[in-house]
N, C-alpha and C positions, 0 to 999 in steps of 0.2 A: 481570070481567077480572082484577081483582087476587087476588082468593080466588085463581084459575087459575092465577095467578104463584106464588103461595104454595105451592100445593097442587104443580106441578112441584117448585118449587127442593125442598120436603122432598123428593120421591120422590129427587130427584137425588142429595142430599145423604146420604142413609140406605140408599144400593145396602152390602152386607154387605163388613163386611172380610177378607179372607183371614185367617187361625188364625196366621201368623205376625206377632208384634208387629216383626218388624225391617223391615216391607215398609215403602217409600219412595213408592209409585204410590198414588193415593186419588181416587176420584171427586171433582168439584168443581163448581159452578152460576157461570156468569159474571150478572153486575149491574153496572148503573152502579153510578160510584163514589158519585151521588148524584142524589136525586132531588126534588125541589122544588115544593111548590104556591105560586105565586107568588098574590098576594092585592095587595088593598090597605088602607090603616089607616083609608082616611076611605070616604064613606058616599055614596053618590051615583049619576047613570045614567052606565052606562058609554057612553064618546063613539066610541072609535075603539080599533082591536086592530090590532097594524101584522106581525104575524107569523101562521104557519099550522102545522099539524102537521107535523114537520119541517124546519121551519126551523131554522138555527143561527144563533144568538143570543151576544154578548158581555158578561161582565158588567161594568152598568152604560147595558147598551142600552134603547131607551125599548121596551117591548113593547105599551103601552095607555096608556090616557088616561081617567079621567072628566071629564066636563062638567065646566067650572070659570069658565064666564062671570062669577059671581056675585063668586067669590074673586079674580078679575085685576081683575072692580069696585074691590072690595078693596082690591089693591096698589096703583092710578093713586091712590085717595082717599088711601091711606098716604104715597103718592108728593108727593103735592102738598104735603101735611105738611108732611113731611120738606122740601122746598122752601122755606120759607113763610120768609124771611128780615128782615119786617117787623115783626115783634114783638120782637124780639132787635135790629134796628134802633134801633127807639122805646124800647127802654131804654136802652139804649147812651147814645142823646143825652138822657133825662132825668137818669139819675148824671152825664153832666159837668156837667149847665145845673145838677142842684142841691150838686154840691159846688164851682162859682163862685159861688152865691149862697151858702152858706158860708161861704165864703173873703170876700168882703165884707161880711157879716152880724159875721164874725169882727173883722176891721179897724175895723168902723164901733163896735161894741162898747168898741174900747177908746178911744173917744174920746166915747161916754156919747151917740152920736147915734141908736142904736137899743137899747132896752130887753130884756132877757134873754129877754123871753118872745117878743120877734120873733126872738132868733137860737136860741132852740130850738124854735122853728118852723120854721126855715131845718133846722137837724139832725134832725129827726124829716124832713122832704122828703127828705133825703139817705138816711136808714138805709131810707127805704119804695122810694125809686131803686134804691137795691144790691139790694133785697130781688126789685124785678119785674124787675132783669135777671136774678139766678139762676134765679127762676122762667120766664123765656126762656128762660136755656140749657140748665134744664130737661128745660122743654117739646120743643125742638129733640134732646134725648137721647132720651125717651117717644118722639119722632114716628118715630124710628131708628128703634129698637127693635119699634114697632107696623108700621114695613115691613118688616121681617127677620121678624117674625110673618105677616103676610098675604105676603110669598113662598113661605114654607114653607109655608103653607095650599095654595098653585098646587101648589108641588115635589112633596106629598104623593098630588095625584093626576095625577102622572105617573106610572106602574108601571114601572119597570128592572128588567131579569136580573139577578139575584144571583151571577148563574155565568155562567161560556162553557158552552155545551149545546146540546143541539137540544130543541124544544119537540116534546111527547109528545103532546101533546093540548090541545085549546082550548074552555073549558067552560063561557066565556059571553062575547056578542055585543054589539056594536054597538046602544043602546036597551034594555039589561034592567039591573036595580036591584046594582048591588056592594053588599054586606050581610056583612060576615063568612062568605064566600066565595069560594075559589081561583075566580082567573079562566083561568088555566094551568096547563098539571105543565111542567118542564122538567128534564133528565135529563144529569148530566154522563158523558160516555162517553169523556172521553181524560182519566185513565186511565178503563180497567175495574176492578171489583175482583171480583177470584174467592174467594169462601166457601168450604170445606169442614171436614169435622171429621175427627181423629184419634184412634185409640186415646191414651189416656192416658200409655200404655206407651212411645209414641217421642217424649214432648214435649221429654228432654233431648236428640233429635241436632236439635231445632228451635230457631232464634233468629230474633229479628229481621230483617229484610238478607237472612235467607238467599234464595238463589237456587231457582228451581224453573221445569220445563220444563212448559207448559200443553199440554195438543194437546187441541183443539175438537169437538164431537160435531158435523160439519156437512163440507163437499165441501172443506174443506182436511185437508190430510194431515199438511203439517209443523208444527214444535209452538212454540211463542210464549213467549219468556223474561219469567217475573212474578219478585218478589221480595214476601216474609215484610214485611207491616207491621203487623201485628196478632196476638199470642196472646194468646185469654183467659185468664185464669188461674183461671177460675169451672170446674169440673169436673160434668160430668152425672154425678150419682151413679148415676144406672139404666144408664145406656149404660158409663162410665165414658170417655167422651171429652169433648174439648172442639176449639173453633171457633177455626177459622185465616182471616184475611184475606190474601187476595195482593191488589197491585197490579199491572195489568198494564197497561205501554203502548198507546194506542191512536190513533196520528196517523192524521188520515185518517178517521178514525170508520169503519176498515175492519169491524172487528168489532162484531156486531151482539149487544147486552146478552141473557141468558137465554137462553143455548145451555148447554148439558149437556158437559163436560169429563174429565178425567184430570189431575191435579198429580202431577206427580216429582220428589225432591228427591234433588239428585246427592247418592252418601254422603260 
């Protein structure tokens, strides 16, 4: 099908131009503005596909899903973690109990009723107390950190539209393996963009912005205002032309992509 796309838009694109460089009329191929194999990054059976060919889609819409039993396992174990406010507790109350005993250890010292080596045994308690409450809070930053990791493991096999479009085609099912392969095309159609090329000869009455009237190969007659957002400025040496992008509006997704055209650009 796509060769067949391909194989159009050139015939389209390459109908002869009239011997006068000053002509403003040129054949032209309408195309979406773009067109997208949506896929997924992680590896797994695909669960559920919530859209059809056809469908219009927003982007950031959920369009599929693989299985992720495993991974939301995952997140509840990360979760709990991240809960876990008993370790960070029990340190808590070890640094205070050992810098009172300390602080008595301290007192009793200077009246020669406990010897050096009981109160630096008292301080060595206190420097390994501070020591397993940081290692609590820590732990308590890790256990974050490891549930904002196994979320993003869930997020990853959710699949969203990258774009508002209508989906073009739907290229794998419910139970079959995602593998570094599109599970969708989806195609943005508002705007369209209309291709054509031009002699070389009229690139100075073309600019950007500029305005030009489309009229459509198809049961409409009248003609649909695009404007100029693309010239290349890479020149075909054998042809001695180069390639114009128009944008053209399309509310309504009235207009249907890879119709055969006319561009005119007022002088």
């Amino acid at each position: 099908m796509q060769a067949g796309i391909a194989v159009a838009a050139a015939a389209a694109l390459l109908v002869p131009f009239p011997a006068r460089a000053e002509q403003s009329s040129f054949p032209c191929y309408v195309t979406p503005n773009v067109t997208i194999s949506v896929g997924s990054s992680a590896t797994g059976v695909l669960e559920y596909v919530t859209v059809k060919p056809g469908s219009l889609v927003n982007a950031g819409q959920v369009v599929a899903r693989l299985e992720s039993s495993f991974e939301e396992a995952e997140v509840d174990v990360a979760k709990a973690k991240a809960e876990m406010a008993a370790p960070l507790a029990k340190a808590e109350i070890q640094t205070a109990f050992s810098e009172r005993k300390v602080n008595r250890a301290q007192e009793l010292s200077k009246t020669s009723a406990i010897g050096r080596h009981e109160l630096d045994e008292a301080e060595t308690e206190q420097h390994l107390a501070r020591t397993a409450q940081r290692e609590a809070l820590e732990y308590n930053h890790l256990s974050e950190v490891e549930l904002k990791r196994a979320r993003t493991a869930v997020d990853l096999r959710t699949v969203r539209s990258p774009i508002d479009g209508v989906v073009v085609d739907v290229l794998l099912f419910p139970g079959e393996l995602v593998k570094q392969a599109p599970i969708m095309t989806i195609a943005q159609l508002d705007p369209l963009r209309v291709q054509l090329v031009v002699p070389a000869a009229t690139m100075h009455r073309l600019r950007t912005g500029m305005a030009a009237d489309v009229r459509l190969d198809w049961h409409e007659s009248r003609t649909h205002q695009a404007k100029v957002v693309l010239i290349n400025p890479v020149l075909e040496p054998a042809t001695r032309t180069v390639v114009l992008h128009l944008e053209l509006p399309n509310p309504g997704h009235q207009i249907p992509p890879w119709l055969s055209c006319a561009a005119t650009f007022s002088p």
